[in-house]
C-alpha positions in Angstrom: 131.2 -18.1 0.5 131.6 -18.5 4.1 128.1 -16.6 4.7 126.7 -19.8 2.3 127.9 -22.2 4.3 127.0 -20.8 7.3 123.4 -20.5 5.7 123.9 -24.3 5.0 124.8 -25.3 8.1 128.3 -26.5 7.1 131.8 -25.7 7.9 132.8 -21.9 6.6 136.3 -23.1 5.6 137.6 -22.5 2.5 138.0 -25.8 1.9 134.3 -26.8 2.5 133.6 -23.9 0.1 135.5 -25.5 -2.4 134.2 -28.7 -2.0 130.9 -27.2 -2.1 131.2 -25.3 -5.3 132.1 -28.2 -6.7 128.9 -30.0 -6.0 127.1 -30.2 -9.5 124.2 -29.9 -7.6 125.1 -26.8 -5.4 123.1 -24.8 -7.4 119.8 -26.5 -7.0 120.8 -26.9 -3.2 120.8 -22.9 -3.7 117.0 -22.9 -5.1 115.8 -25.6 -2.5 117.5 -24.0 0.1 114.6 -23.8 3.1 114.5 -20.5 3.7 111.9 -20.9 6.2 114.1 -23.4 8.9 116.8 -20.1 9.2 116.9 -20.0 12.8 117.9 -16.7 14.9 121.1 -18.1 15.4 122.3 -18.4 11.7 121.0 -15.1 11.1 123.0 -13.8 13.8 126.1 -15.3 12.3 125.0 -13.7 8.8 124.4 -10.4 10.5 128.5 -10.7 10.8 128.9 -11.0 7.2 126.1 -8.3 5.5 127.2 -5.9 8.3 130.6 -5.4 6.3 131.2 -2.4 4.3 131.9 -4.8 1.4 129.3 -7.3 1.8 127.3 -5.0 -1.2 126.4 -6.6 -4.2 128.1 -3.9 -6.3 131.3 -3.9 -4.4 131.6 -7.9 -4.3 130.3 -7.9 -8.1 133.6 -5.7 -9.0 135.3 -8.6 -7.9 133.4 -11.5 -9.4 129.9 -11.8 -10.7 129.1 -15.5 -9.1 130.4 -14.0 -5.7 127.6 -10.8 -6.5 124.9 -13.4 -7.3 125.7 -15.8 -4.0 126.4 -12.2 -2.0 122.7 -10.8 -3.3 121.3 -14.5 -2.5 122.6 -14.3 1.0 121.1 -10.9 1.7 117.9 -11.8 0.5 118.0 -14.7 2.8 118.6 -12.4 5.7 116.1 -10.2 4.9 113.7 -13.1 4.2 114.7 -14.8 7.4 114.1 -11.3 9.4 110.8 -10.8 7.5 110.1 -14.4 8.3 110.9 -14.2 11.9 107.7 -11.5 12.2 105.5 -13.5 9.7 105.6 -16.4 11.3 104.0 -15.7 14.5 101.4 -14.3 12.3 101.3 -17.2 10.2 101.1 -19.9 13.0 98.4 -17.5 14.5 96.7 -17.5 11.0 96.7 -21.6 11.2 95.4 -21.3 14.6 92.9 -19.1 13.5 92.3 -20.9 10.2 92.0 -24.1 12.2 89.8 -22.7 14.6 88.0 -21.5 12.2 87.5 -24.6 10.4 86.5 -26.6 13.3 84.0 -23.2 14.1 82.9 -23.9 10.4 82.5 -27.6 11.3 80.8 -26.6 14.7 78.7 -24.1 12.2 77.3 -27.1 10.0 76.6 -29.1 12.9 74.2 -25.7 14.1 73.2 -25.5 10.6 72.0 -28.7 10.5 70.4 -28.6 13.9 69.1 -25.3 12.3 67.4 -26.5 9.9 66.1 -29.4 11.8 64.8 -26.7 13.6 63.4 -24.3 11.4 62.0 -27.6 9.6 60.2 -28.0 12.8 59.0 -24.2 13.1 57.9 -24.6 9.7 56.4 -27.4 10.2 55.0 -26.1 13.2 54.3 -22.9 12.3 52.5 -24.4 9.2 50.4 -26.5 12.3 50.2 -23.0 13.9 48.8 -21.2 10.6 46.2 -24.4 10.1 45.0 -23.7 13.4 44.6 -20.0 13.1 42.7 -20.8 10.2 40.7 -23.5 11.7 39.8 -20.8 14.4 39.0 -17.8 12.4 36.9 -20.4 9.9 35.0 -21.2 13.5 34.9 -18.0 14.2 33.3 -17.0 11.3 31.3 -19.7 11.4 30.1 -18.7 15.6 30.0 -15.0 13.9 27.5 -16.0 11.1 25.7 -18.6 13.1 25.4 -15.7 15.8 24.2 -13.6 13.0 21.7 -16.2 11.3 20.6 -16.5 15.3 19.8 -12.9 15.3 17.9 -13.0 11.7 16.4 -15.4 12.9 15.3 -13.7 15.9 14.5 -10.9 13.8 12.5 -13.0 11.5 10.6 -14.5 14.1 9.7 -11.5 15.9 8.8 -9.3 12.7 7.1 -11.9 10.8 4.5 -13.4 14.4 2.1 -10.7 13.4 2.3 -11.7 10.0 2.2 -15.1 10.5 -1.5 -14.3 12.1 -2.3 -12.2 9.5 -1.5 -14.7 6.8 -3.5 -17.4 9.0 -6.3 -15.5 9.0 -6.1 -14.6 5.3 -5.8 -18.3 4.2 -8.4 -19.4 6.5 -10.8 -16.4 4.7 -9.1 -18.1 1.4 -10.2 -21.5 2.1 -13.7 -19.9 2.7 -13.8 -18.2 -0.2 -12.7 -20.8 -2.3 -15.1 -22.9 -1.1 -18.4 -20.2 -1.8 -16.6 -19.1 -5.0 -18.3 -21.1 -7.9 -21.7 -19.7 -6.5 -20.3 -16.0 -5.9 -19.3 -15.9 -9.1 -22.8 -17.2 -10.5 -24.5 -14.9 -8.4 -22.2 -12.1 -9.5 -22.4 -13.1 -12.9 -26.1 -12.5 -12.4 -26.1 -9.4 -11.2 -23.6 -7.6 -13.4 -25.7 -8.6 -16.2 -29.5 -8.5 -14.9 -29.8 -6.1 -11.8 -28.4 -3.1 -13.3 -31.8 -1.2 -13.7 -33.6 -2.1 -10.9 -33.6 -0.4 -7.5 -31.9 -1.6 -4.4 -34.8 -4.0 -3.0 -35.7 -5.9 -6.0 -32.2 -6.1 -6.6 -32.2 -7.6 -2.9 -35.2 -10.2 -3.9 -33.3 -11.1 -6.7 -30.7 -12.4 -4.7 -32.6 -13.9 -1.6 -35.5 -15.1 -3.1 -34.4 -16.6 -6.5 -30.8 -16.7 -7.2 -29.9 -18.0 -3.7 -32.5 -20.5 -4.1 -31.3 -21.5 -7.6 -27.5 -21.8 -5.8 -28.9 -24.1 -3.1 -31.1 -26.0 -5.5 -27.7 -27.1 -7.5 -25.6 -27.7 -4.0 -23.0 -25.2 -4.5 -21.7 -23.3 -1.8 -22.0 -19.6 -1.4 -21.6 -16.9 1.0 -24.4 -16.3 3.8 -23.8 -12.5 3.5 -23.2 -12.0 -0.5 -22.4 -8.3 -1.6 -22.2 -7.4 -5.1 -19.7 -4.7 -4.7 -17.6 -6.7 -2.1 -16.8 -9.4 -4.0 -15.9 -7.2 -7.2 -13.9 -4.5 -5.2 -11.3 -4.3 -3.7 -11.7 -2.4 -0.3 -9.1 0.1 -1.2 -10.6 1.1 -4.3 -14.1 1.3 -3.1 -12.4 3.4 -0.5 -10.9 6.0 -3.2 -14.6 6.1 -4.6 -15.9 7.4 -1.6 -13.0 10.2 -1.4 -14.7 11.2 -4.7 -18.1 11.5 -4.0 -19.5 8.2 -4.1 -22.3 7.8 -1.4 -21.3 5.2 1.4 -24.7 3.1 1.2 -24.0 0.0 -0.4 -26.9 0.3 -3.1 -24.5 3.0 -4.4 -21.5 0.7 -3.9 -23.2 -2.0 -5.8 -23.8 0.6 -8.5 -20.2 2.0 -9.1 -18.8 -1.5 -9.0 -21.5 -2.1 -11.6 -20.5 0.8 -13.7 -16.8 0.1 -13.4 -16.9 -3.8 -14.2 -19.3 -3.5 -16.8 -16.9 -5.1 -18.8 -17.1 -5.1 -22.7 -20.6 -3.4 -22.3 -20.6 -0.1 -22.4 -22.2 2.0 -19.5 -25.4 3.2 -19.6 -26.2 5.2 -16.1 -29.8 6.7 -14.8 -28.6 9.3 -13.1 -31.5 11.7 -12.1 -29.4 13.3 -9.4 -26.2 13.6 -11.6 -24.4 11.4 -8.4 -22.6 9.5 -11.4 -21.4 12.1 -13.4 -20.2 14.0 -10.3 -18.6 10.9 -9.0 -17.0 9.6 -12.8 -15.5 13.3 -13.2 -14.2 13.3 -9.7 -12.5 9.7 -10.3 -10.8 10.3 -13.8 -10.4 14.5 -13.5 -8.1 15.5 -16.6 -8.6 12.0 -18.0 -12.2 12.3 -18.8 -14.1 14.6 -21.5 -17.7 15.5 -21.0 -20.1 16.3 -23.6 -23.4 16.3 -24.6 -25.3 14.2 -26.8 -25.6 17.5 -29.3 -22.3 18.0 -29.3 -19.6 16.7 -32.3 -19.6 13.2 -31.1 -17.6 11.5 -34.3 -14.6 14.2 -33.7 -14.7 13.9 -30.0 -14.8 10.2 -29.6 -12.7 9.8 -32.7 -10.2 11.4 -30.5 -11.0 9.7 -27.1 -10.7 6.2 -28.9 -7.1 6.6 -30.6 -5.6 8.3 -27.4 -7.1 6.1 -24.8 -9.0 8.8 -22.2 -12.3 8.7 -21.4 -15.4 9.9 -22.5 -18.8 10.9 -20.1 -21.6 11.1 -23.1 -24.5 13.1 -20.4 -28.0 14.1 -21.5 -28.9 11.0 -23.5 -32.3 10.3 -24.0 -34.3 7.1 -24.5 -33.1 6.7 -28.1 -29.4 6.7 -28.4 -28.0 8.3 -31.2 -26.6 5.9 -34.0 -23.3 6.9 -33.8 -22.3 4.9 -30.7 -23.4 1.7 -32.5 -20.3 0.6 -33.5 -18.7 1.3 -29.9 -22.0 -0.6 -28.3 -22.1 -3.5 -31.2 -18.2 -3.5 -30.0 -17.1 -4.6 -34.2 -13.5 -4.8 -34.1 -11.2 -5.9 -36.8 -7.9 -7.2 -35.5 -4.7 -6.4 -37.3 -1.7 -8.0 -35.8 -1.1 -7.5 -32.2 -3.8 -3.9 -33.4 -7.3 -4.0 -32.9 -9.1 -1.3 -35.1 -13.1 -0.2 -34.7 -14.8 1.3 -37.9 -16.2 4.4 -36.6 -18.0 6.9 -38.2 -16.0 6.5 -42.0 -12.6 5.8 -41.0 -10.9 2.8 -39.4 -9.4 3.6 -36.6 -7.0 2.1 -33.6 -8.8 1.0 -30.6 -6.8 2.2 -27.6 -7.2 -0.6 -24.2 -7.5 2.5 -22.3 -10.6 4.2 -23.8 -14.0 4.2 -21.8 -17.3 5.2 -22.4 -19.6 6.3 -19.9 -23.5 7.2 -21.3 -25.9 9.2 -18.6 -29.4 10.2 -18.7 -31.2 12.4 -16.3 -34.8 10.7 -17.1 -35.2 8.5 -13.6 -37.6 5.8 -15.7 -36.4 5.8 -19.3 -37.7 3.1 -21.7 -35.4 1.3 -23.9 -35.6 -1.0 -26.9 -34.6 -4.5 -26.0 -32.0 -4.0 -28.7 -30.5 -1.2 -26.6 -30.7 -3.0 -23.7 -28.4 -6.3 -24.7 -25.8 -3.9 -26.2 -25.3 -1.9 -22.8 -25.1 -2.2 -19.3 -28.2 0.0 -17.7 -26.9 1.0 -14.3 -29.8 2.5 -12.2 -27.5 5.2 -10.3 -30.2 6.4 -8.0 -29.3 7.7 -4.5 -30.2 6.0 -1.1 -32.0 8.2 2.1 -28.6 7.2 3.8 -26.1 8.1 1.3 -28.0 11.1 0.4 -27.9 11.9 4.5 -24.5 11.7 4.5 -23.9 13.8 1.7 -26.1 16.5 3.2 -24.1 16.0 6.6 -21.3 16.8 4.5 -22.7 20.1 3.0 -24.3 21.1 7.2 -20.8 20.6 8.7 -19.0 22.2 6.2 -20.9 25.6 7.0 -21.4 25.3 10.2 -17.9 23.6 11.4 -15.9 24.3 8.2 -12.3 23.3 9.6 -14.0 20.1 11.0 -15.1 18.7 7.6 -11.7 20.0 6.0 -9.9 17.3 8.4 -12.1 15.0 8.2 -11.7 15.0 4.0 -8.0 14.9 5.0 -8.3 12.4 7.4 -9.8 10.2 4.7 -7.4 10.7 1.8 -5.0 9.9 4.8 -6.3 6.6 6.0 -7.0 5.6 2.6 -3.4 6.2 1.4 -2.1 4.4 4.9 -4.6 1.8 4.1 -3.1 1.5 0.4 0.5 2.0 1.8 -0.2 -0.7 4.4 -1.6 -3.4 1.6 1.4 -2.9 -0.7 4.4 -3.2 2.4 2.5 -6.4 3.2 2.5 -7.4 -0.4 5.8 -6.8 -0.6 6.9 -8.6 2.2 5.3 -11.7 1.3 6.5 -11.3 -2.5 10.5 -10.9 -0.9 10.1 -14.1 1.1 8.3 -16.2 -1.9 11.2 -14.7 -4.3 13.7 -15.4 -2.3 16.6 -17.7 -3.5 18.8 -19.8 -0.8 18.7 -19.3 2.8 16.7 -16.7 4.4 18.9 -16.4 7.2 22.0 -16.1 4.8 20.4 -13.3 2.7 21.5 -10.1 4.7 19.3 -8.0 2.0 16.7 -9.9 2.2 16.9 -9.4 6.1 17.2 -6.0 5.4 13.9 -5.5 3.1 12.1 -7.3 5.3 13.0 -5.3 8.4 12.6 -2.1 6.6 8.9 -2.9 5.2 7.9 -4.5 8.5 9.2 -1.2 10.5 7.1 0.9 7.9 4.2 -1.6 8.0 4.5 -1.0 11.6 4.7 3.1 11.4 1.9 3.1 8.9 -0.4 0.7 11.0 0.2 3.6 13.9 -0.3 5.9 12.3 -3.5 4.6 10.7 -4.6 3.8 14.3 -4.3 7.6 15.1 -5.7 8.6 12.0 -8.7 6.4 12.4 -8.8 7.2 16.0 -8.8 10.8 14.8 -11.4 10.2 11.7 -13.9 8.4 14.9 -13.7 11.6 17.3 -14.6 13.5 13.3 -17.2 11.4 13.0 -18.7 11.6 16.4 -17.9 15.9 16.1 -20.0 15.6 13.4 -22.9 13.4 14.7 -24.3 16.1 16.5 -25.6 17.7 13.1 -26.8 14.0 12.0 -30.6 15.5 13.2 -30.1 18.3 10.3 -29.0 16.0 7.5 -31.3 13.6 8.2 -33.9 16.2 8.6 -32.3 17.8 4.8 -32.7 13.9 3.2 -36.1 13.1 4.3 -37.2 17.0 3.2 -35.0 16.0 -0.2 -37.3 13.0 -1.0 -40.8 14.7 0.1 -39.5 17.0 -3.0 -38.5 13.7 -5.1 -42.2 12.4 -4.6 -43.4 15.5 -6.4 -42.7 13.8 -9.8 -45.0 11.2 -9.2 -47.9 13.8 -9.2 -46.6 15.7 -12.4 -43.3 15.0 -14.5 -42.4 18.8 -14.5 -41.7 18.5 -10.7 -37.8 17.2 -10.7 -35.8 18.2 -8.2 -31.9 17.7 -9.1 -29.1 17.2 -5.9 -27.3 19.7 -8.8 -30.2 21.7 -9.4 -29.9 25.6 -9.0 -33.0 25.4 -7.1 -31.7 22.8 -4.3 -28.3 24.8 -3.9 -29.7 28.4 -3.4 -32.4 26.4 -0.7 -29.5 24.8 0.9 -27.5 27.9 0.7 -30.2 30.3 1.8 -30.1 27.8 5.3 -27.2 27.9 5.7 -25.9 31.1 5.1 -28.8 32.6 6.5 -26.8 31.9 9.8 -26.1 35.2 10.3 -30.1 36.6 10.1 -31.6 33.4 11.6 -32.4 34.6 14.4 -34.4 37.4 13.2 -36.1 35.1 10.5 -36.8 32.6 13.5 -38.1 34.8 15.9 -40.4 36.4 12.9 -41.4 32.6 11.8 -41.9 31.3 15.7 -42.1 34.2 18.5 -41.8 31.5 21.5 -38.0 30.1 19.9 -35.6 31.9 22.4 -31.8 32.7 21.9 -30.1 29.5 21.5 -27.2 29.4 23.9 -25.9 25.7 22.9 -25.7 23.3 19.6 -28.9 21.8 20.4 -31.3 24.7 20.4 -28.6 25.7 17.4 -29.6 22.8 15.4 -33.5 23.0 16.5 -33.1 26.5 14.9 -31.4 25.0 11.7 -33.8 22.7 11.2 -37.0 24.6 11.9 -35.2 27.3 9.3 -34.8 24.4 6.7 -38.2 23.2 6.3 -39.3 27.0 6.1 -37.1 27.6 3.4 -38.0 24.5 1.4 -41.8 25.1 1.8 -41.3 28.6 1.1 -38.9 27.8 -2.0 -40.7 25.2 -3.9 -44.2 26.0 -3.2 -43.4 28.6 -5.9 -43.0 26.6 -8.4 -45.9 24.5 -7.3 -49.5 24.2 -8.8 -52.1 26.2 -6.2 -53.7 23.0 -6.2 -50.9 20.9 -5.3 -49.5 22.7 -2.7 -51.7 21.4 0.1 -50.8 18.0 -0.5 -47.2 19.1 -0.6 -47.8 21.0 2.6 -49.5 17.9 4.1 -46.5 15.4 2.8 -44.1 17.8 4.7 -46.2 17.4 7.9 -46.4 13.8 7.5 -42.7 13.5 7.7 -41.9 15.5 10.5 -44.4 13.5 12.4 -42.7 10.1 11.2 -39.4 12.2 12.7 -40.6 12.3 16.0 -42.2 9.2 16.1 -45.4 10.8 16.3 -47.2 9.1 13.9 -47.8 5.2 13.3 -47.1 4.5 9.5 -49.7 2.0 9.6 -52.5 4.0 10.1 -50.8 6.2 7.5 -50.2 3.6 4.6 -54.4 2.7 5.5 -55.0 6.6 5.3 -53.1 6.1 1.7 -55.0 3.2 0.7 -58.0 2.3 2.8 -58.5 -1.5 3.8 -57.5 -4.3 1.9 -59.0 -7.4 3.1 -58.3 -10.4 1.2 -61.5 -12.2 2.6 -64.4 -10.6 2.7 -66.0 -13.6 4.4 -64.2 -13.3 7.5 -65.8 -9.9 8.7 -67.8 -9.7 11.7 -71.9 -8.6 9.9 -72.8 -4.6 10.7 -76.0 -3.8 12.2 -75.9 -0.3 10.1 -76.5 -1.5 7.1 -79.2 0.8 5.3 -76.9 3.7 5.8 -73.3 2.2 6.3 -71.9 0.1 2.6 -69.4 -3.0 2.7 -66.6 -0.3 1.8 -67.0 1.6 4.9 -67.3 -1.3 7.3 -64.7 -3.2 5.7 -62.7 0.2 6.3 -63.9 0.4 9.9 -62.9 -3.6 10.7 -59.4 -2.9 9.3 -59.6 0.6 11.8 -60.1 -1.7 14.8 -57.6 -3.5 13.9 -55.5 -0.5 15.3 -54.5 0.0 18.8 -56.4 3.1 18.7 -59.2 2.3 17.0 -59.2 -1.3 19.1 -63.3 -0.3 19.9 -64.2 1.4 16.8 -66.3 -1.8 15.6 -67.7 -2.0 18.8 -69.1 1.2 18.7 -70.1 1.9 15.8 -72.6 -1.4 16.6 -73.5 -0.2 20.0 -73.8 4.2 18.6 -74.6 3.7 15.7 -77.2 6.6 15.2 -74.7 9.1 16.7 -72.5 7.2 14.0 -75.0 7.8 11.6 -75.4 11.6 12.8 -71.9 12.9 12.4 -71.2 10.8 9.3 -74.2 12.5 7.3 -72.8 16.2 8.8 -72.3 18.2 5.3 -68.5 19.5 7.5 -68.0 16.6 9.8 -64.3 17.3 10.3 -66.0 20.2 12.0 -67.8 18.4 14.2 -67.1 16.5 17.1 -66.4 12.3 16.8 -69.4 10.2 18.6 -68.9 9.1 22.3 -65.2 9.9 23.5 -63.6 9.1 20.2 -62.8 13.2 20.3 -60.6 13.0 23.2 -59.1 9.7 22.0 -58.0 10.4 19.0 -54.9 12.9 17.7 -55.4 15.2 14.9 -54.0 12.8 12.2 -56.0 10.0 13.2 -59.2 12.1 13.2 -57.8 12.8 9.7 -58.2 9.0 8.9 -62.1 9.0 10.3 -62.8 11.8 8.4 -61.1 10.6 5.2 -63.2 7.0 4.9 
């Protein structure tokens, strides 16, 4: 009990205890007793009571139960109050700390706030910061693109300057055209349907004379320089023709565009020379069949008009045989979107593609006028220039055979550059009409056009060297211009024969021109020997000249010697004399003046006008009207003259029964050149 009190802070007597225990509330004191105020001096003075031997719960509780409870109570209390005593540093450290940490935690939502005040403000900055970015990369972009569009634009500018002149140019032909087109196309309406069968200079008259007139007459506009095939062609394509063996004279121009624009009019070519059928077989190759007209027409053309090819009918004669009458009379029967011909006993599709070409070899047929409305009659003969350049073809290609392989090469070339070079310009202009938006913002559009305009570019170099190359051909092959020229004038001396008899034709395809042309040229090798035979004072040729001199002299030997065979005897003299004629008209050695009068004496329109003669009971009008025209000539300026003032030694030599044996009156002998004597002799 004493260990209570002293744990109460009261007096340890006995009595105290007593008192105590008889507090009805000593008990609770007992529960509320603060535990933690137990200072180290009270528990010093307890230490004097637990430290006994019988200060032990079991040993006091032997004695008496409450005294165990109060004894256990008090040794809790020490051993609280010692626990305490090291807890409560702790614990007034933990209130420091908890404080501290609470006003850290206050300190801590102060920084918090200011915290988020300040990431509010980097937010809100950073937001700023982000805005600004994007404002600069959007300006970027935009410098970027602009910079780009700058560069397109550059581009543009510098690809499209030469177009730009190109498409000047074109428009200001354009406006030109436009304005001569309603007379073009009446003149070219003209003469696809009316100059078909006639030659190249009434076909010219036509046009100069009467239809440009007519044009004039009705105020329309029309081009000073018209051309047929010009106006109807398109360079490219008459190009192509060339490559396939149509002549380059624009007679023969006029006539393919005629052929091939014929329209819903079938075809009907004079081709005495077979240029036509040579030239349609070269243009269509696999796509064309070509028969005759004894051949199984109904099958063939059946055939040709389901499957769309085309069909060369050669051979025809001035009739035409009945079974193109549906084809020319053009009686179609539309189905549908079909359109179906009755031909022969069937009815049959009519394919868009099919063509019909008709040829005859007669070089002045006669048709019906019903023939004639239901075709279109293409007179396809050949020109002394295009035939000239055919045969220039044929001399170099034996003599220089590599030089006429490039130059075929060279033209293919040129023409396909030329055809290349059309379509990248075509296509240019067709990207910038189709394009949608801006031109600058359209990078494929950029792209396309910098592409075709760097192959427009290649292509016009390259046609510029090709050209180039085709001119230094060309001029290669000028130097055997003399033998071609000599080869188409020889050509029509043979075409002339026909006028003297029909059995004398003379084909370009004939066997008989292709073994002469191939007997002078191939002869190459023996020439010499032939020449030397032929002409004694010709010697070795050492350069081109004397080899062409050779050629030449070789050519007209072979043709004379050639068709002289198949000649009449009495025919061959003016054949021999025609040949003469031309080589004269070569050299410039004859004046075709005096000629055409050798051909056709004088033709005076009034009689009246002539000066009287003083010969008349031996010389008639026709022979002084003959000798007036003669004076007329610069070397017969004194013929009149003397015939008047000699007129008996006129008179003399005229009635001479051989007076080309004798010699002319006064100096007229020395004056006069053997073809000129000719002319005396002859009237």
């Amino acid at each position: 009990m004493s260990a209570v009190m002293t744990l109460l802070g009261e007096d340890s007597s006995w009595m105290s205890s007593k008192k105590a225990l008889s507090d009805a509330n000593f008990l609770l004191r007992l529960k509320e007793y603060d535990k933690d105020s137990i200072d180290a001096g009270i528990l010093k003075k307890i230490k004097r009571f637990t430290t006994m031997e019988d200060f032990v719960y079991e040993s006091v509780k032997s004695k008496s139960i409450a005294a165990a409870a109060m004894c256990s109570w008090v040794c809790a209390m020490e051993v609280y109050a010692e626990v305490y005593a090291e807890v409560e540093p702790k614990r007034e450290k933990l209130k420091q700390a908890q404080a501290d940490l609470f006003a850290k935690q206050e300190s801590l939502k102060e920084i918090m706030k200011e915290l988020e005040k300040i990431e509010a403000h980097v937010l809100l900055l950073k937001a700023q910061f982000d805005k600004s970015e994007a404002e600069k990369k959007e300006l970027t972009e935009k410098a970027d693109e602009l910079e780009t569009k700058l560069g397109r634009a550059g581009q543009l500018l510098e690809g499209l300057y030469g177009e730009r002149v190109r498409w000047e140019a074109t428009i200001d032909q354009l406006k030109e055209l436009s304005q001569n087109l309603v007379g073009d196309c009446a003149i070219a309406a003209a003469f696809l349907t009316y100059a078909g069968p006639f030659d190249a200079e009434y076909r010219n008259a036509l046009i100069n004379q009467h239809w440009t007139k007519f044009i004039k007459f009705h105020q329309l506009k029309m081009s000073n320089s018209f051309q047929f095939h010009k106006f109807l062609v398109d360079p490219t394509n008459l190009r192509k023709w060339e490559i396939c063996g149509l002549p380059s004279d624009s007679f023969s121009a006029d006539n393919a565009a005629l052929v091939m624009k014929a329209g819903i009019r079938v075809p009907l070519i004079i081709d005495p020379q077979e240029q036509a059928k040579k030239w349609i077989q070269h243009i269509f190759q696999d796509q064309l069949e070509v028969i005759d007209t004894k051949a199984d027409l109904v099958s063939t053309l059946t055939r040709a008009i389901q499957f769309g090819t085309a069909v060369l009918v050669k051979g025809a004669g001035e009739v035409l045989d009945s079974t193109f009458d549906p084809l020319l009379s053009k009686n179609f029967v539309v189905q549908g979107s079909k359109r179906l011909v009755k031909f022969g006993t069937k009815l049959i599709d009519y394919h868009e593609n099919f063509r019909l070409f008709i040829t005859t070899c007669l070089s002045n047929p006669h048709y019906c006028p019903d023939t004639c409305t239901k075709v279109s009659i293409v007179k396809f003969g050949i020109k002394l220039k295009g035939l000239e350049d055919q045969l220039l073809g044929i001399v170099v290609q034996h003599e220089e055979p590599k030089l006429e392989q490039d130059k075929f090469k060279l033209a293919i070339e040129v023409s396909q550059n030329k055809k290349q070079l059309i379509d990248l310009e075509d296509e240019i202009l067709n990207t910038l009409t189709n394009a949608k938006g801006s031109l600058l913002g359209n990078t494929l559009l950029i792209d396309t056009l910098q592409h075709s305009k760097t192959a427009s570019e290649n292509v016009k170099e390259a046609l510029a060297v090709s050209e180039e190359t085709e001119r230094s051909i060309d001029c290669a092959r000028e130097n055997y211009r003399s033998c071609a020229i000599r080869a188409a004038i020889l050509y029509s001396v043979l075409m002339d024969l026909a006028q003297i008899s029909p059995m004398y034709q003379f084909s370009l395809e004939s066997d008989q021109l292709r073994i002469r042309v191939a007997q002078w040229l191939n002869s190459s090798r023996n020439y010499k020997y032939k020449l030397k035979k032929m002409h004694p004072f010709i010697e070795d040729e050492e350069d081109l000249e004397e080899r062409i001199e050779a050629l030449n002299n070789w050519h007209i030997h072979s043709v004379y010697e050639n068709t002289c065979r198949g000649l009449f005897e009495k025919h061959k003299l003016l054949f021999s004399f025609r040949m003469c004629v031309t080589q004269l008209q070569l050299k410039n050695k004859i004046n075709m003046s005096e000629y055409q009068f050798f051909l056709k004496g004088a033709q005076i329109s009034n009689r009246d006008e002539l000066p009287p003669s003083i010969n008349d009971e031996w010389l008639d009008n026709v022979l002084w009207e003959n000798v007036c025209q003669l004076s007329k000539f610069p070397a017969f300026a004194d013929l009149m003259e003397s015939f008047n003032q000699n007129g008996r030694a006129w008179k003399v030599w005229f009635q001479e029964e051989s007076p080309e044996a004798a010699r002319l009156p006064g100096d007229w002998d020395n004056k006069l050149d053997e073809f000129q004597k000719m002319v005396c002799y002859h009237y």
